[in-house]
C-alpha positions in Angstrom: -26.9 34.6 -35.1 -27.5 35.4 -31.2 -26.4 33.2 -28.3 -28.9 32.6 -25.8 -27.9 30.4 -22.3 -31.4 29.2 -21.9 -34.9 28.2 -23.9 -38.1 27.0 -22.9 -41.2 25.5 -23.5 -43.9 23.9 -22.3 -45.5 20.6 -23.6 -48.7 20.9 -26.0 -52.3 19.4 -23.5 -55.1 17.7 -25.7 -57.8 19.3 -25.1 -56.7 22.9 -24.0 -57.3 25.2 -26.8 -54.0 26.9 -28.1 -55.0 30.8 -28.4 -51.0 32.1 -29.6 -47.2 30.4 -29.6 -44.7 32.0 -27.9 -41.3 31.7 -26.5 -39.2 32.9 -23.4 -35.9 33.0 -22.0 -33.5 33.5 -19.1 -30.0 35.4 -18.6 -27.9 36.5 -15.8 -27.1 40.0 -16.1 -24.7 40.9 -13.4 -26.3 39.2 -10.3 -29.5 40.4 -11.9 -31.9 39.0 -14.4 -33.3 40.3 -18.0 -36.3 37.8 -19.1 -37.5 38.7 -23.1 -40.2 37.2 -24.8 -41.4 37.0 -28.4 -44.1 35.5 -30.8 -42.5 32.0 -32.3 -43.8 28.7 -34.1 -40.8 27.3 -33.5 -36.8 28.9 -32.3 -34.4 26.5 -34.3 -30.9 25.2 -32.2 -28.0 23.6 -33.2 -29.4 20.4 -31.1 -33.1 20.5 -32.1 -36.2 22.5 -32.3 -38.1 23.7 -29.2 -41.5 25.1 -29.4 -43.1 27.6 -26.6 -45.7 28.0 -25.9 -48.1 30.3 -23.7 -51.9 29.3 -23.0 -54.9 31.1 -22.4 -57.9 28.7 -21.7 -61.1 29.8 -20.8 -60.7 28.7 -16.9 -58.1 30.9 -15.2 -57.4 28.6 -12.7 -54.9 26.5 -15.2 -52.2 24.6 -13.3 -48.5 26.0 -14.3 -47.3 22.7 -14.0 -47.8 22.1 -17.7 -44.7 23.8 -18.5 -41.1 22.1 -18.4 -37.8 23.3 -19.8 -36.2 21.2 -22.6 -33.2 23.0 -23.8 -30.2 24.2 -23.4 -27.1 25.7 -26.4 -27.1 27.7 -28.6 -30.6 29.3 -30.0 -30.2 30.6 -34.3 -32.4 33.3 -35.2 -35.4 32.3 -37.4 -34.9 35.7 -40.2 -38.5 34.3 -41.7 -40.3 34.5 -39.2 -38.4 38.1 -37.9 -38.7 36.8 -34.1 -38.1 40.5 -32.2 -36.8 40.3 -28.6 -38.8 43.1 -26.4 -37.7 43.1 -22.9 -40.5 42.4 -20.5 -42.0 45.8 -19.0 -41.5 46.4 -15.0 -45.5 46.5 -14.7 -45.6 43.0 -15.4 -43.7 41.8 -12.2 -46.6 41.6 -9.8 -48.4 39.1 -12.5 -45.0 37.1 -13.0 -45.2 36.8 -8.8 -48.2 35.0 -9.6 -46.6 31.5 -11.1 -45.5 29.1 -8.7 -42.6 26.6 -9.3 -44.1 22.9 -9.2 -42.7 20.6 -6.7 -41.2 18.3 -9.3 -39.0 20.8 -10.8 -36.9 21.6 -8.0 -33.7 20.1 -9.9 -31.2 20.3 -7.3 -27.9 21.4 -9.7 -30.3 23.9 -11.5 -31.4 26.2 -8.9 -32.6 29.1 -10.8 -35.9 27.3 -11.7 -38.9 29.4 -11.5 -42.2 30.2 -12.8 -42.7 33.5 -14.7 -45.6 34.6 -16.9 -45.2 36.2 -20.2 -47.8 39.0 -20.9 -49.0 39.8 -17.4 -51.9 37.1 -17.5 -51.1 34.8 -14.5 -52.3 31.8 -16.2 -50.2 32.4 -19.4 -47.0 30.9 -17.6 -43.7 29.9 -18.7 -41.1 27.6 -16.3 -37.5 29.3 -16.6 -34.5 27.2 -15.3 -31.2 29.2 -15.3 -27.2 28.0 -14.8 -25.0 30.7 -14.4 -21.8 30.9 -16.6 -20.1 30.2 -13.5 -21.4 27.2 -12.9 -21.8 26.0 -15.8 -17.8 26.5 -16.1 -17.0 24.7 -13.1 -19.5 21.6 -14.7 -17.3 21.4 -17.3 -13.8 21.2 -15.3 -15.5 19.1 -13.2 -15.7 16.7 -15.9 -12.5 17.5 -17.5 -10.7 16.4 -14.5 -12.4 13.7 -14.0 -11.1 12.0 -17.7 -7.8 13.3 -16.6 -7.7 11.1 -13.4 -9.1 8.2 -14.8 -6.6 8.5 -17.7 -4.3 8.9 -15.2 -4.9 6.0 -13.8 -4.8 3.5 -17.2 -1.2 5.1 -17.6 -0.3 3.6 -14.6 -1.7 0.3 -14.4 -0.2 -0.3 -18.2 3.2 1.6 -16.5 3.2 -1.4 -14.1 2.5 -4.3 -16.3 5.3 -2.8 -18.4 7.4 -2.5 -15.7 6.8 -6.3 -14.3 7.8 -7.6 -17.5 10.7 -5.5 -18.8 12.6 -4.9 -15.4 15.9 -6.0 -16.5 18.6 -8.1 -14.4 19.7 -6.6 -11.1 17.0 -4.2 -11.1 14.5 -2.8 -8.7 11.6 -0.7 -9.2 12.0 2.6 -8.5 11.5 3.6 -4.8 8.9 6.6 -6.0 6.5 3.8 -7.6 6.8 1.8 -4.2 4.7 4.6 -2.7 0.7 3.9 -2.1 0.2 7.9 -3.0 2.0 7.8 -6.2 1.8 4.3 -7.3 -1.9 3.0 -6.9 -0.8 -0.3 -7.2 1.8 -0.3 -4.0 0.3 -1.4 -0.7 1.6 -2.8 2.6 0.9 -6.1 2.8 1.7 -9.1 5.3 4.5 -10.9 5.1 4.7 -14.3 3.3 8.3 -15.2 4.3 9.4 -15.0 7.9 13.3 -15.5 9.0 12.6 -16.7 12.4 16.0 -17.1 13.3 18.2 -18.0 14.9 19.8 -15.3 16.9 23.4 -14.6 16.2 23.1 -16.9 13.2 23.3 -14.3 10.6 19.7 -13.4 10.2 20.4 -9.6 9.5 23.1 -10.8 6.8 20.7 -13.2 4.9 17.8 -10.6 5.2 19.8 -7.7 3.2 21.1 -10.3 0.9 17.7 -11.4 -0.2 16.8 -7.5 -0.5 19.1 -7.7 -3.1 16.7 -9.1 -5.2 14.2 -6.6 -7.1 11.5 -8.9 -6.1 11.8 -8.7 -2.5 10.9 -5.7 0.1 12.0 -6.2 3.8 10.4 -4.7 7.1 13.2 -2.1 8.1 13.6 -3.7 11.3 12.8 -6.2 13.8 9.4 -6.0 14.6 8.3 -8.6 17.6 4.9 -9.0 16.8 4.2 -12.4 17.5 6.9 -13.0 20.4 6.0 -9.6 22.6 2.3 -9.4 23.7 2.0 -5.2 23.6 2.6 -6.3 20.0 0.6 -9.0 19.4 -3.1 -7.6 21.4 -2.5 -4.2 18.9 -3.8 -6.7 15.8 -2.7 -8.0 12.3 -3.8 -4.4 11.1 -0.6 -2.7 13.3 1.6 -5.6 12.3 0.5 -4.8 8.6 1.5 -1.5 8.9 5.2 -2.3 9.7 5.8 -3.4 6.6 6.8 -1.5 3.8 5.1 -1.0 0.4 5.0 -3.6 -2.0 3.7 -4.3 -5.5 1.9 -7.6 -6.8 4.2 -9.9 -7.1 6.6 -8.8 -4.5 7.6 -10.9 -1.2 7.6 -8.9 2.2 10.0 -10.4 4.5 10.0 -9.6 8.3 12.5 -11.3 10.4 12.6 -11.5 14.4 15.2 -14.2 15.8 13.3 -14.5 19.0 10.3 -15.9 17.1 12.1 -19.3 16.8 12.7 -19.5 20.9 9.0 -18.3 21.8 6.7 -20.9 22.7 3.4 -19.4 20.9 4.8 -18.3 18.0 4.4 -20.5 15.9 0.2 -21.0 16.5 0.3 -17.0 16.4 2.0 -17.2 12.7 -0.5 -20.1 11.1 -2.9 -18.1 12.7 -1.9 -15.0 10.3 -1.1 -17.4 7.6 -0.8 -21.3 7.2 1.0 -21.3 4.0 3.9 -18.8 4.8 7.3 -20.2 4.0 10.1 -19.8 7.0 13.0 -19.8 7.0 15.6 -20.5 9.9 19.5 -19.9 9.5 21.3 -21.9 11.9 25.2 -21.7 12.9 27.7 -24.5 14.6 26.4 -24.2 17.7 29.3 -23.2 19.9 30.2 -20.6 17.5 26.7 -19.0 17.8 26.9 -19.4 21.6 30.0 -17.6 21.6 28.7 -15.1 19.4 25.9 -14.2 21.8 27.9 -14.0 24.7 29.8 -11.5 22.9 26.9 -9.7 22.1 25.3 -9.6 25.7 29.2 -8.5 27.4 29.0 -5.5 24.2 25.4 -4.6 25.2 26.1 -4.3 29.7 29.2 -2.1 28.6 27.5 0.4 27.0 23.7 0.3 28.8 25.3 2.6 31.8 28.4 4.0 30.4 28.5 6.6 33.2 28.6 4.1 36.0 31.3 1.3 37.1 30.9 -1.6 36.1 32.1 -4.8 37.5 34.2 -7.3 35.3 32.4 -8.7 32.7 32.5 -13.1 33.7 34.5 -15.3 31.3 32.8 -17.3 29.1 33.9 -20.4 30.2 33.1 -19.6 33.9 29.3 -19.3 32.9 29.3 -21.8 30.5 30.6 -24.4 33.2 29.5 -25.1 36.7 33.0 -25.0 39.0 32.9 -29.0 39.0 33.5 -28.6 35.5 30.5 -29.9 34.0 28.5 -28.3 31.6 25.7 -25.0 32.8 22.6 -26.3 30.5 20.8 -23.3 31.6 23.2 -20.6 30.4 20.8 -18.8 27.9 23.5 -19.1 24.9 24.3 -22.8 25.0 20.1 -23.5 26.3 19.5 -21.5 22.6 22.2 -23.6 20.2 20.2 -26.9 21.4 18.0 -26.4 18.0 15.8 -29.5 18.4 14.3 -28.5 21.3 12.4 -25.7 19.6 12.2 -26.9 15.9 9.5 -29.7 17.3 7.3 -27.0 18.2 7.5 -25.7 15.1 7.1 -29.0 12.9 4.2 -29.7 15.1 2.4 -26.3 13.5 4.0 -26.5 10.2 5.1 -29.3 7.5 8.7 -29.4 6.8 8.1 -27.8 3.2 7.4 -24.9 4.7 10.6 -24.5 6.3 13.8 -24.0 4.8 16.7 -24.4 6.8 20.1 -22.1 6.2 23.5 -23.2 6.6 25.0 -19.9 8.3 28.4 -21.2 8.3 28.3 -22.0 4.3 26.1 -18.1 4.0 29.4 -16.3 5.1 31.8 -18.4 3.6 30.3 -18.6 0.1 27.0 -17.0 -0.2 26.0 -17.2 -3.8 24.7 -20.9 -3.3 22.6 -20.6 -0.4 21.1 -17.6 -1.4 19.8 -19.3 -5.0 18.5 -22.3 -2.7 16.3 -20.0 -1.2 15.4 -18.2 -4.3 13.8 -21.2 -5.7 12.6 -22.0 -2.0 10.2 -18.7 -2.1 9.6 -19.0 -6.1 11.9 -16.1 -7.3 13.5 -15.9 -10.4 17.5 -16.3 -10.3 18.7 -12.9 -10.0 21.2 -12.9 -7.3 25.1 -13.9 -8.1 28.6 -13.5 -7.6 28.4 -10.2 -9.2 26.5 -8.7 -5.8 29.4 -9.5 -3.4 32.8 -8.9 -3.1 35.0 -9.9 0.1 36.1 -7.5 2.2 39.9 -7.9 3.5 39.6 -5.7 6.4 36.4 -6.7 7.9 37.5 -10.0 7.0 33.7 -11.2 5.3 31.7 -10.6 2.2 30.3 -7.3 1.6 27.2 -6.1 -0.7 26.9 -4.9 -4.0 23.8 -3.7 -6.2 24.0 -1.7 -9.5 24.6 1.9 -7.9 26.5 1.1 -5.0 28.8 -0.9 -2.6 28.2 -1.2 1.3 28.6 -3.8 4.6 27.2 -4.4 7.3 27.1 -2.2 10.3 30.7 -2.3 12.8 29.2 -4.0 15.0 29.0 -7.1 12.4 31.8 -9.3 12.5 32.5 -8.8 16.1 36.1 -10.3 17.0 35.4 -13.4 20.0 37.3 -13.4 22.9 39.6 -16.3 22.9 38.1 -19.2 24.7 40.4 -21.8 26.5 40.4 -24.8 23.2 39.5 -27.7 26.3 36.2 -25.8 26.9 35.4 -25.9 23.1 36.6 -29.3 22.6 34.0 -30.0 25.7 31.2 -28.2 24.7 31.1 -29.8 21.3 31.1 -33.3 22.3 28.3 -32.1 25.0 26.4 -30.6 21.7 27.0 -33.6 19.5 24.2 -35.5 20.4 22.1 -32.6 20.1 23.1 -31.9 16.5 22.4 -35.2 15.9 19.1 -35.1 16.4 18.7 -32.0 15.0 19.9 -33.3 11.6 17.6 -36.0 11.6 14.7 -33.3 12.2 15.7 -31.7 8.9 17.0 -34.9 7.4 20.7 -33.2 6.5 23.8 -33.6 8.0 25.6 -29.9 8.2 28.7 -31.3 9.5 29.5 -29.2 12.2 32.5 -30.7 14.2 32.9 -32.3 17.3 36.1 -31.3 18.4 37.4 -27.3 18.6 38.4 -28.1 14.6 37.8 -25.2 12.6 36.5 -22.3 15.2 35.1 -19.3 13.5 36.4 -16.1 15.0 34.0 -13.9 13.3 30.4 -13.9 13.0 27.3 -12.2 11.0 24.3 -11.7 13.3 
């Protein structure tokens, strides 16, 4: 048995006598070429049978598009026949010269074709077409990676529906699977739950709470896209791009406080998308003016460390006007008026969509108002007593997953400065009536007091 890379024939013409049968073929020889030919009926391979044939006609001027090429493997030797293999003599090369390759056998992956004659008569003409072992190696682990990656690629999408429906309790996926080059299936997508705010109302607490949840990824930090214009003109495709990678079935969550205080935020957000679920986490409303005024003293201390800085102003000296009544447009009382902003927001979105968070109850107990807002956003129960624990020093409730403990950063949980009890007393009852309306907005009562009963000394931002 011989192995030969290449046979050909030609097809058989009615009408154009059939003088003798022949066959040809093709091999590379280091860089070179060897062509043999032989008398043959027929050459017998493993795939089928090819007949050759050359033609001698009594016109010369026979076309050599007649030929064509119709296999390729391995050729068996026919013993009866005793087909010899005489290479073709040097003489012949200025008749082969004489074939031309017909326009439509210029196969693009077999460029070797070409027309060669057999036995020095230009008209007797075989078509050879040749694929070096080279190539015709690089074919074949062409094709073997190709099944690899598509197998590849069924491991992984079965991997994930596996993974969706046997994740056990208090679980998350593995971060490796989260990314888009290792884990087709993760992409960065919008967000369909926004924490709006409110500022020093313990946004930054409920959102790492929530990513406690194996079902929930969270934009790493605040990102002001539809409350700062720079942000905004840069398009939904930038603001996509801040969020991390998530699977099907996971819920991105972004949250920006200042989005609850800006005037075209909420028309920006519908415009994104009208049935995203809000929330909004609100705190007694002293207490979170406090809080901020905390905040903004903290931040002018350390913007110019290196230079002196004046006394920082009490705040009761900018929450009250020296006639003693009450400075409405100090930016921390002006912000714990809720109502005033939540109408803009019900006017854009139905109340359904918006879940408001009791801050005060999120840091005293959170467990309950975190499973409110797990059936709020259509999450399975997952989160529970077993994810906090209460810290003595910090004096507030800490986190806890299935590898590790951790809290907040220092600067959560900031100690207030103590704040003469008459200016408490007197800035409740000037927010009373403002709570009150606020309640009926949401249609709940949260209870806040009217008096200086109760003051928080710590808060979560």
């Amino acid at each position: 048995m011989r192995q030969y890379e290449h046979i050909f024939c030609k097809s058989e013409f009615s009408g154009i006598p059939v003088r003798d049968a022949w066959w040809a073929e093709y091999r590379s020889v280091g860089g070179g070429a060897v062509a043999t030919s032989g008398r043959s009926s027929s050459i017998e391979s493993g795939l089928h049978t090819a007949r050759c044939y050359t033609v001698a006609v009594d016109s010369p001027g026979i076309s050599c598009q007649s030929f064509w090429a119709v296999s390729l493997g391995e050729i068996l030797e026919n013993e009866e026949q005793n087909v010899a293999f005489p290479k073709m003599s040097p003489s012949k090369t200025d008749s082969r010269r004489g074939c031309v390759r017909p326009p439509h056998f210029d196969i693009l992956w077999l460029p070797r074709a070409a027309m060669r004659s057999v036995e020095g008569d230009p008209s007797d003409c075989v078509l050879v077409v040749g694929v070096s072992r080279p190539k015709m190696a690089l074919a074949i682990l062409t094709v073997m990676l190709i099944s690899l990656f598509l197998t590849f690629h069924l491991i992984y999408d079965s991997a994930l529906n596996s993974l969706q429906t046997t994740t056990q309790d208090h679980t998350r996926p593995p971060l490796l699977l989260l990314s888009r080059r290792l884990y087709p299936a993760a992409a960065r997508r919008l967000p369909q739950a926004i924490i709006m705010g409110v500022r020093k109302c313990g946004t930054r607490a409920l959102l790492e709470m929530l990513y406690l949840h194996p079902m929930v990824q969270k934009a790493s930090g605040e990102v002001h896209f539809f409350d700062r214009d720079e942000n905004y003109n840069k398009g939904l495709e930038w603001y996509r791009m801040q969020m991390p990678h998530s699977y099907y079935g996971q819920i991105t969550i972004e949250k920006s406080p200042s989005y609850f205080v800006t005037p075209e935020v909420p028309e920006r957000i519908r415009a994104m998308n009208a049935s995203v679920k809000l929330l909004l986490i609100v705190r007694e409303p002293v207490t979170r003016a406090i809080s901020d005024y905390t905040q903004l003293r903290a931040n002018a201390a350390t913007a110019s460390p290196a230079l002196p800085t004046p006394p920082p102003k009490s705040f009761e000296s900018l929450s009250l006007f020296p006639n003693g009544s009450i400075n409405e447009a100090y930016r921390p009382l002006a912000i714990s008026i809720y109502h005033n902003y939540l109408h803009r927001w019900l006017e854009v979105f139905s109340r359904e969509q918006i879940l408001v968070v009791n801050g005060d109850l999120l840091i005293e107990d959170p467990v309950p108002q975190i499973q409110k807002i797990e059936r709020f956003l259509g999450l399975e129960p997952r989160i529970g007593t077993h994810n906090f624990y209460f810290n003595e020093t910090k004096g507030f409730y800490c986190l806890r997953n299935e590898t590790s403990d951790r809290c907040l950063r220092e600067t959560k949980g900031r100690k207030h400065p103590r704040v003469d009890p008459n200016v408490v007393s007197k800035l409740r009852r000037y927010f009373g009536e403002h709570n009150q309306k606020f309640y009926e907005l949401i249609g709940e009562d949260l209870g806040w007091p009217k008096n200086n009963a109760g003051f928080s000394v710590l808060l979560y931002k």
